[in-house]
PyMOL commands that place a pseudoatom at each C-alpha (Angstrom):
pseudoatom trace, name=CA, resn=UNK, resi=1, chain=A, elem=C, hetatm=0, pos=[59.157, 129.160, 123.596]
pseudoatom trace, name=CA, resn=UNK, resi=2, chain=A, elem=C, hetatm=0, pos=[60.531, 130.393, 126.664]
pseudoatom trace, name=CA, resn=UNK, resi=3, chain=A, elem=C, hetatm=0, pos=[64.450, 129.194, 127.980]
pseudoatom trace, name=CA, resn=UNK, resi=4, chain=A, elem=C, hetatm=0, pos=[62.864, 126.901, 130.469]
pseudoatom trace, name=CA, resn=UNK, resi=5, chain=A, elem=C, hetatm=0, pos=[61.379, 125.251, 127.657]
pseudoatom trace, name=CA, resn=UNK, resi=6, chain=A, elem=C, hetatm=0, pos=[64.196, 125.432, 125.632]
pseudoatom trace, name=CA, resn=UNK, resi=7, chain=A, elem=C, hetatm=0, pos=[65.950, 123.818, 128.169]
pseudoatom trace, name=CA, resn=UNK, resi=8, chain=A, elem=C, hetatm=0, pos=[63.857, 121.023, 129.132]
pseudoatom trace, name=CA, resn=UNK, resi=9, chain=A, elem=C, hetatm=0, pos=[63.792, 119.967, 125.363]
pseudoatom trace, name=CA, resn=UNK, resi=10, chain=A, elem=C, hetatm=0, pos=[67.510, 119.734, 125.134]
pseudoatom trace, name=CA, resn=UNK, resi=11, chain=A, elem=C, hetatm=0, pos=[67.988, 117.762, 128.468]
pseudoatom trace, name=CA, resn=UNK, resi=12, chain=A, elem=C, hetatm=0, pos=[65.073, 115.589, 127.124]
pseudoatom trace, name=CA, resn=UNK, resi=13, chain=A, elem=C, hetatm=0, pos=[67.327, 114.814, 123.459]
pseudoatom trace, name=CA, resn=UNK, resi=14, chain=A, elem=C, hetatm=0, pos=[70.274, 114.995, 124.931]
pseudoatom trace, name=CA, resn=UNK, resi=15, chain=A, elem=C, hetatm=0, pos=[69.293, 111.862, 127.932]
pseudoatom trace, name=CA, resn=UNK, resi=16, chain=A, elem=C, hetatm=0, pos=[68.031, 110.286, 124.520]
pseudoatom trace, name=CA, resn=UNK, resi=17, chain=A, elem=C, hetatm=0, pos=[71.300, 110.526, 122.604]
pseudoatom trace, name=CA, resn=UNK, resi=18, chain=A, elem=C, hetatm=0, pos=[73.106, 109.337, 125.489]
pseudoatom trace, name=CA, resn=UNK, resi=19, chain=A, elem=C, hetatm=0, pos=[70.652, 106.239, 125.990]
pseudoatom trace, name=CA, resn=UNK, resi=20, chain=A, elem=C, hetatm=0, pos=[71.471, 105.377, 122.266]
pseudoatom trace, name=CA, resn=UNK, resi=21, chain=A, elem=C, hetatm=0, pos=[74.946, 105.212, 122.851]
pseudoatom trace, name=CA, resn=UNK, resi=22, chain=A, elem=C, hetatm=0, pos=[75.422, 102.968, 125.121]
pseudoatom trace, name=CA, resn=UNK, resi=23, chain=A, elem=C, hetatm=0, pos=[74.480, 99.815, 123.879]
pseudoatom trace, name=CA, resn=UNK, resi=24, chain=A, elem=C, hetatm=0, pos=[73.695, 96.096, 125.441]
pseudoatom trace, name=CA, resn=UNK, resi=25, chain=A, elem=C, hetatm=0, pos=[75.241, 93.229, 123.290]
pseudoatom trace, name=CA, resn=UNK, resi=26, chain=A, elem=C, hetatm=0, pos=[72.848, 90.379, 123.095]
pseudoatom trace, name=CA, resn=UNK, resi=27, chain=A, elem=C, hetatm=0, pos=[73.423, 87.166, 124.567]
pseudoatom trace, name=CA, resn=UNK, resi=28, chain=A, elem=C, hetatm=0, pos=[76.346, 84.297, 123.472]
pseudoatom trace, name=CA, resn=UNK, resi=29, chain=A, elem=C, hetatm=0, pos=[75.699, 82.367, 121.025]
pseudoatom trace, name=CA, resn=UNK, resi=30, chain=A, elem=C, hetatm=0, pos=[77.957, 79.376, 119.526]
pseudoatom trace, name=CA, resn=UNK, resi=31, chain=A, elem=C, hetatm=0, pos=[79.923, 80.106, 116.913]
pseudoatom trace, name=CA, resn=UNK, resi=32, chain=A, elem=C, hetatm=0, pos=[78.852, 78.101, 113.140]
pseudoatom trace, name=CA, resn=UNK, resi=33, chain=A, elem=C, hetatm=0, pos=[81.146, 74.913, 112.642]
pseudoatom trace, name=CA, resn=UNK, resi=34, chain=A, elem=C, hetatm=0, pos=[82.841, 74.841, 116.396]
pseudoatom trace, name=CA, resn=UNK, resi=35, chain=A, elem=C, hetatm=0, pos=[82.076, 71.885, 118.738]
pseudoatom trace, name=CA, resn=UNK, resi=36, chain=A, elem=C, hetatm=0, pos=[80.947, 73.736, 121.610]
pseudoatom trace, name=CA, resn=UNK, resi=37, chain=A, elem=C, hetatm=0, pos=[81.414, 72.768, 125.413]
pseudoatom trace, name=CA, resn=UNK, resi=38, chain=A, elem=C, hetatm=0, pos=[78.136, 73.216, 127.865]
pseudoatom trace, name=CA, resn=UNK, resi=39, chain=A, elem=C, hetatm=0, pos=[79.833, 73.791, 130.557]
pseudoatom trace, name=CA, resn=UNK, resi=40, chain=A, elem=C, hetatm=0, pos=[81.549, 77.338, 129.026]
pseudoatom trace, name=CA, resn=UNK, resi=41, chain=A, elem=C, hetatm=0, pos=[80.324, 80.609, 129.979]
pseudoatom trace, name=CA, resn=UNK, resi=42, chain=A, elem=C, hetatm=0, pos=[81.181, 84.104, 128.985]
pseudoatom trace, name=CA, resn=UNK, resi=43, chain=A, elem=C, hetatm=0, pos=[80.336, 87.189, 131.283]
pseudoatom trace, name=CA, resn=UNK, resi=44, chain=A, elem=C, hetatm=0, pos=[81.381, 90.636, 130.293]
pseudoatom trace, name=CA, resn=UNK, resi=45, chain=A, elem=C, hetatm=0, pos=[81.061, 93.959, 132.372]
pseudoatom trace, name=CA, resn=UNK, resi=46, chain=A, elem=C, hetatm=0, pos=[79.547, 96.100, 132.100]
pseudoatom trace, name=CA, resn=UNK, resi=47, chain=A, elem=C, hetatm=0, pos=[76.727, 94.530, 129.992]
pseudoatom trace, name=CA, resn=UNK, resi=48, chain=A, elem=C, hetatm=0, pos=[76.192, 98.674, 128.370]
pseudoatom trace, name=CA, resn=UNK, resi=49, chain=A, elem=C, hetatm=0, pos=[79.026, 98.963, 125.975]
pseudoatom trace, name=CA, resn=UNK, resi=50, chain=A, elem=C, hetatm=0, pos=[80.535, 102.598, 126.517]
pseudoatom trace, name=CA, resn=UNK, resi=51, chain=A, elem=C, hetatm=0, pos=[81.928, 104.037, 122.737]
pseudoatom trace, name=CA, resn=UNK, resi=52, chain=A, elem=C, hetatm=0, pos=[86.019, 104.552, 124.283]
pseudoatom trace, name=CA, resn=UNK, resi=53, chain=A, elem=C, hetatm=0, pos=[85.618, 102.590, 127.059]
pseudoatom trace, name=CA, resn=UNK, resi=54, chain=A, elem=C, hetatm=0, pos=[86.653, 99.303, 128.048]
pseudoatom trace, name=CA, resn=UNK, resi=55, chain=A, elem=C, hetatm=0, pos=[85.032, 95.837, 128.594]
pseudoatom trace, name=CA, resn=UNK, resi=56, chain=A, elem=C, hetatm=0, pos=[86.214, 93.032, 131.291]
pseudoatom trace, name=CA, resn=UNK, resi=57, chain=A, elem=C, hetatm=0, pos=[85.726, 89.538, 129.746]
pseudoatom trace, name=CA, resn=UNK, resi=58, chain=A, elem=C, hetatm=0, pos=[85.364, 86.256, 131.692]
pseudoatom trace, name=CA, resn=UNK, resi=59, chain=A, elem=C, hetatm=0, pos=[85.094, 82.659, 129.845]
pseudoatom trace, name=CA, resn=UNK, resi=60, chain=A, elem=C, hetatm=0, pos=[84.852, 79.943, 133.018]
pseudoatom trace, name=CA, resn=UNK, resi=61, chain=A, elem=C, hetatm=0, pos=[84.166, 76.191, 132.875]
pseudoatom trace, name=CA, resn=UNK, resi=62, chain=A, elem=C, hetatm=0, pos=[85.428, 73.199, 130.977]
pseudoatom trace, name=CA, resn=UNK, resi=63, chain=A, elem=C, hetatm=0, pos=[85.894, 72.241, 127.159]
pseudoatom trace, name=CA, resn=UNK, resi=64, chain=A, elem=C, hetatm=0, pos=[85.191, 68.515, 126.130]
pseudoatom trace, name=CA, resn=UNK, resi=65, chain=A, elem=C, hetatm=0, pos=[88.812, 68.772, 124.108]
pseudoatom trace, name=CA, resn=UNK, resi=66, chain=A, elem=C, hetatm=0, pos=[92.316, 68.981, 125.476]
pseudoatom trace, name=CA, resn=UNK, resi=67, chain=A, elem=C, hetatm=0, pos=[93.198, 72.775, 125.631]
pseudoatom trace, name=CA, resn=UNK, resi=68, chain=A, elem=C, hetatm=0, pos=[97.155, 71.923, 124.203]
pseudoatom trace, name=CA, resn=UNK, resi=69, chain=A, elem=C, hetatm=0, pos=[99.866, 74.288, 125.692]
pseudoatom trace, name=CA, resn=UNK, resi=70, chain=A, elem=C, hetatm=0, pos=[99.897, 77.160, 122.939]
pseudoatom trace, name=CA, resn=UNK, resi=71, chain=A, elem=C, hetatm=0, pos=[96.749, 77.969, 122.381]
pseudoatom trace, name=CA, resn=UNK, resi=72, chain=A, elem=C, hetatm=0, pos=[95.171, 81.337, 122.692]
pseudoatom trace, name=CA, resn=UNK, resi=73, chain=A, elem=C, hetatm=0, pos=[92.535, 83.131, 124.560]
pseudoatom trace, name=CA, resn=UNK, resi=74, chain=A, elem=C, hetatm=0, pos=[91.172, 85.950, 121.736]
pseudoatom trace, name=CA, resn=UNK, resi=75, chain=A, elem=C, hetatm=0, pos=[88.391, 88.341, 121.744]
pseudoatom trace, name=CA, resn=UNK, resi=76, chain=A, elem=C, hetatm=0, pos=[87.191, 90.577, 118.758]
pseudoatom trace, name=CA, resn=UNK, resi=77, chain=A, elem=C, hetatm=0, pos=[84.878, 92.805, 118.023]
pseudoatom trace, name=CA, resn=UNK, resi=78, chain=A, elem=C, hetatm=0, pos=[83.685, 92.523, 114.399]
pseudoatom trace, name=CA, resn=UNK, resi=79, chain=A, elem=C, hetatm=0, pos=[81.333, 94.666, 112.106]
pseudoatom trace, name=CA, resn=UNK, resi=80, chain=A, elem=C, hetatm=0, pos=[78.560, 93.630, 109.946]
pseudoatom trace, name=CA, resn=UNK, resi=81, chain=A, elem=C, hetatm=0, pos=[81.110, 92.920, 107.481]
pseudoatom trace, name=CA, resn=UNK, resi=82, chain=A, elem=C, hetatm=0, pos=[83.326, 90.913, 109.922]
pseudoatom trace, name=CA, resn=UNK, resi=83, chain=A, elem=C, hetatm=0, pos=[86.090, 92.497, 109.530]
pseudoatom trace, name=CA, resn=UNK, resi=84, chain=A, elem=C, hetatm=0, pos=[88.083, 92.965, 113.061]
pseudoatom trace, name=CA, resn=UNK, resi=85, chain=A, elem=C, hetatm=0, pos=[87.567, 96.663, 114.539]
pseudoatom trace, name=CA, resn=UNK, resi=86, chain=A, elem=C, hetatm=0, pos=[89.205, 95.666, 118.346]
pseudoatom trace, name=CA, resn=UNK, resi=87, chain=A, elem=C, hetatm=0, pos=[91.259, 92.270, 118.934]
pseudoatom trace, name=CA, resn=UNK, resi=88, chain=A, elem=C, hetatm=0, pos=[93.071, 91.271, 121.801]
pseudoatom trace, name=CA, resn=UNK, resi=89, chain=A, elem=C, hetatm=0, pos=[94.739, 87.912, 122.463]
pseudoatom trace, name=CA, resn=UNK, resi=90, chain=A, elem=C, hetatm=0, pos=[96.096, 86.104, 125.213]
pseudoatom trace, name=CA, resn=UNK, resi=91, chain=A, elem=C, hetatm=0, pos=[98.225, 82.968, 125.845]
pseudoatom trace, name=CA, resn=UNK, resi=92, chain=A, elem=C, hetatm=0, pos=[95.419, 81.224, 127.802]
pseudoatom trace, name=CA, resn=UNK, resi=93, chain=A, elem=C, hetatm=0, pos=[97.804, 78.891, 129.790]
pseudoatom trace, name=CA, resn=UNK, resi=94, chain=A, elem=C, hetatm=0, pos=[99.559, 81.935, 131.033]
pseudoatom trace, name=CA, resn=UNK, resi=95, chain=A, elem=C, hetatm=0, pos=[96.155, 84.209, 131.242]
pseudoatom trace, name=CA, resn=UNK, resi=96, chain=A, elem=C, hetatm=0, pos=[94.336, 81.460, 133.122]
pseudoatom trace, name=CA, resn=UNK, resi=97, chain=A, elem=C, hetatm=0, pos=[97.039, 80.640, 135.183]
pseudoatom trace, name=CA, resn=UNK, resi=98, chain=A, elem=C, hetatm=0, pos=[96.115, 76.653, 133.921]
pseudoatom trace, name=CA, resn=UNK, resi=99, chain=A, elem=C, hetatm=0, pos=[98.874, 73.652, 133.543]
pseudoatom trace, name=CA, resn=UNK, resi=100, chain=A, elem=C, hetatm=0, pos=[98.801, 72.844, 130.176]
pseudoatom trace, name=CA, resn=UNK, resi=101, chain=A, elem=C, hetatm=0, pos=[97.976, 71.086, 128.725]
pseudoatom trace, name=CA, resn=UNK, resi=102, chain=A, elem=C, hetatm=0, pos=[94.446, 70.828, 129.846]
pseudoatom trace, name=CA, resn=UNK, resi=103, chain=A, elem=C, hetatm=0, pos=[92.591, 68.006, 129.774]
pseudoatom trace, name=CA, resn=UNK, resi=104, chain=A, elem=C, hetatm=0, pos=[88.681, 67.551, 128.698]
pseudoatom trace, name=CA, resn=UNK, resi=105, chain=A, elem=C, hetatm=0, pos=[86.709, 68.511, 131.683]
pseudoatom trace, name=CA, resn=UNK, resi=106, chain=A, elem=C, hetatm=0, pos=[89.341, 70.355, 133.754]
pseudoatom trace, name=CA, resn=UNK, resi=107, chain=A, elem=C, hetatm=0, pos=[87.746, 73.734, 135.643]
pseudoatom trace, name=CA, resn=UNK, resi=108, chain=A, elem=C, hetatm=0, pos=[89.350, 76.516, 134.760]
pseudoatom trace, name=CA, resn=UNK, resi=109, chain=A, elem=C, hetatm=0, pos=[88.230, 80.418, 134.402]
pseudoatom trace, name=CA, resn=UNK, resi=110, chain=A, elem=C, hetatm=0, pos=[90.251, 83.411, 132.217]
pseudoatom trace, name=CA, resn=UNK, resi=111, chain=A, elem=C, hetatm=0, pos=[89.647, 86.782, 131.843]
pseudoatom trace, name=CA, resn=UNK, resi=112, chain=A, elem=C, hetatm=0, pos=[90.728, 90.018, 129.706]
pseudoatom trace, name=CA, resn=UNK, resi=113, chain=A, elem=C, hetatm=0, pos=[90.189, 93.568, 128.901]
pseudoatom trace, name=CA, resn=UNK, resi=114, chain=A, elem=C, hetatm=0, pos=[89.104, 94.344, 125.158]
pseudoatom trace, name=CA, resn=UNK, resi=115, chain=A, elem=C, hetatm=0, pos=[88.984, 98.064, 124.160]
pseudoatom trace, name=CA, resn=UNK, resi=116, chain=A, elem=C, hetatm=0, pos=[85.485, 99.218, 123.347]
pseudoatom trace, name=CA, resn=UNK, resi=117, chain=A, elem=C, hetatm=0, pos=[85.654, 101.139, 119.503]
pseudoatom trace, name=CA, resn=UNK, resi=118, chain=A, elem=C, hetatm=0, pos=[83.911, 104.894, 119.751]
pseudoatom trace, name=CA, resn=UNK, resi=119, chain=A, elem=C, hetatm=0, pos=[81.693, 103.326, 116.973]
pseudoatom trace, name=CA, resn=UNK, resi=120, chain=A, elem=C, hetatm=0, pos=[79.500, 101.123, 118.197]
pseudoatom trace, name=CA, resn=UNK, resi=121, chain=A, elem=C, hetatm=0, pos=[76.810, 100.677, 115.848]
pseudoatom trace, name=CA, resn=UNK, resi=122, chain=A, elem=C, hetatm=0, pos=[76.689, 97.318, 114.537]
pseudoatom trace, name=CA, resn=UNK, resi=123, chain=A, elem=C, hetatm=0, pos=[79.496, 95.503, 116.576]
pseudoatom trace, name=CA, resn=UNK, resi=124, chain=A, elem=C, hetatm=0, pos=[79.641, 92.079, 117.729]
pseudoatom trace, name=CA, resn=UNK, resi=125, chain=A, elem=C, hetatm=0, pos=[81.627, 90.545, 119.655]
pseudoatom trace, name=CA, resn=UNK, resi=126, chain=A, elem=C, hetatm=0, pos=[83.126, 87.210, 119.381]
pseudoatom trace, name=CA, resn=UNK, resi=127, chain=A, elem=C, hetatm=0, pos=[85.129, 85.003, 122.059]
pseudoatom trace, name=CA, resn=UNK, resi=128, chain=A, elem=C, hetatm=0, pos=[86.936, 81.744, 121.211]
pseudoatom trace, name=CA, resn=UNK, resi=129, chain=A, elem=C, hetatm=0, pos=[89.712, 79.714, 122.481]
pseudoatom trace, name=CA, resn=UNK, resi=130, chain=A, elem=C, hetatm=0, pos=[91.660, 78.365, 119.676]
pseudoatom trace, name=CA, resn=UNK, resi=131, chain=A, elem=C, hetatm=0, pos=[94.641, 75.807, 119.755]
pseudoatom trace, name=CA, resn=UNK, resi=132, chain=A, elem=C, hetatm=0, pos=[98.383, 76.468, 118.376]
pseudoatom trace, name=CA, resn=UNK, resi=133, chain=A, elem=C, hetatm=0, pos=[97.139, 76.753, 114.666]
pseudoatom trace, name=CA, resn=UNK, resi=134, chain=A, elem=C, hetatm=0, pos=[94.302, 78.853, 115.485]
pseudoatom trace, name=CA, resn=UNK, resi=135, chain=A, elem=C, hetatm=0, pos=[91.752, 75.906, 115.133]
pseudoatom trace, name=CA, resn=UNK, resi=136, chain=A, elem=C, hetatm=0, pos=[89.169, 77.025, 117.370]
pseudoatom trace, name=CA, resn=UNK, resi=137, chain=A, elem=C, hetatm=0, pos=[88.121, 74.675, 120.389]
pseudoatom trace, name=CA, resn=UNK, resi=138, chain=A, elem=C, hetatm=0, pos=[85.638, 77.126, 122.039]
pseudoatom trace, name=CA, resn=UNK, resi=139, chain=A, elem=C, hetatm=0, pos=[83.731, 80.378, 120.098]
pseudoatom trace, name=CA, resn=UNK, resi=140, chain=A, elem=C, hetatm=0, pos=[80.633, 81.919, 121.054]
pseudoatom trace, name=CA, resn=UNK, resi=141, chain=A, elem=C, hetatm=0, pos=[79.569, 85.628, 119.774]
for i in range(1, 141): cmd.bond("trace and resi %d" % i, "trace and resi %d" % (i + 1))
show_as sticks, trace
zoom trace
């Protein structure tokens, strides 16, 4: 095989490895066991995940429950065994800039910055709003 061969072939595995890497996490889904609010929705950017990188997170809408001052704003990423690889927590009246407490239907939109783990494989990632004592009032993964 000649080095322009050689070449090609490691350009080709090498855009293939990088394809793998980056990886799209599937679309929200509520949470088992949390009343859920239709009028929630999560965006994250960018949609590839990037192994070191970091991911913008954006939760916008209304909950059909009082959001009571206290309560927190988290995302995580978990593995298959759910044990908590990233975290990151906010105050979500502060965060969202909201009076609190905030009643059942109020607009209101919050966004953070999670750290993206180098290993990726497996990952999910789970949002929630939870009240004082970590009761959740909002999760989606």
């Amino acid at each position: 095989m000649n080095q322009m061969n050689q070449n090609f072939y490691f350009i080709v595995v090498l855009l293939a490895m990088i394809s793998m890497i980056n990886a799209d996490l599937p679309p929200f889904v509520p949470c088992n066991n949390v009343a859920q609010s239709p009028l929630l929705v999560v965006n994250i950017s960018p949609a590839n995940l990037v192994p070191g990188g970091q991911l913008d997170i954006n939760a916008s809408g209304s909950l059909s429950v009082t959001i009571p001052v206290g309560s927190r704003f988290n995302a995580v990423f978990i593995d298959a065994n759910n044990s908590i690889i990233s975290r990151v927590s906010k105050d979500f009246c502060t965060q969202s800039r909201s009076t609190c407490p905030v009643a059942p239907g109020v607009q209101f939109s919050i966004n953070t910055t999670l750290s993206v783990p180098f290993d990726i494989q497996g990952l999910a990632l789970s949002v929630n709003i939870a009240d004082p004592s970590q009761n959740p009032l909002f999760c989606a993964v």
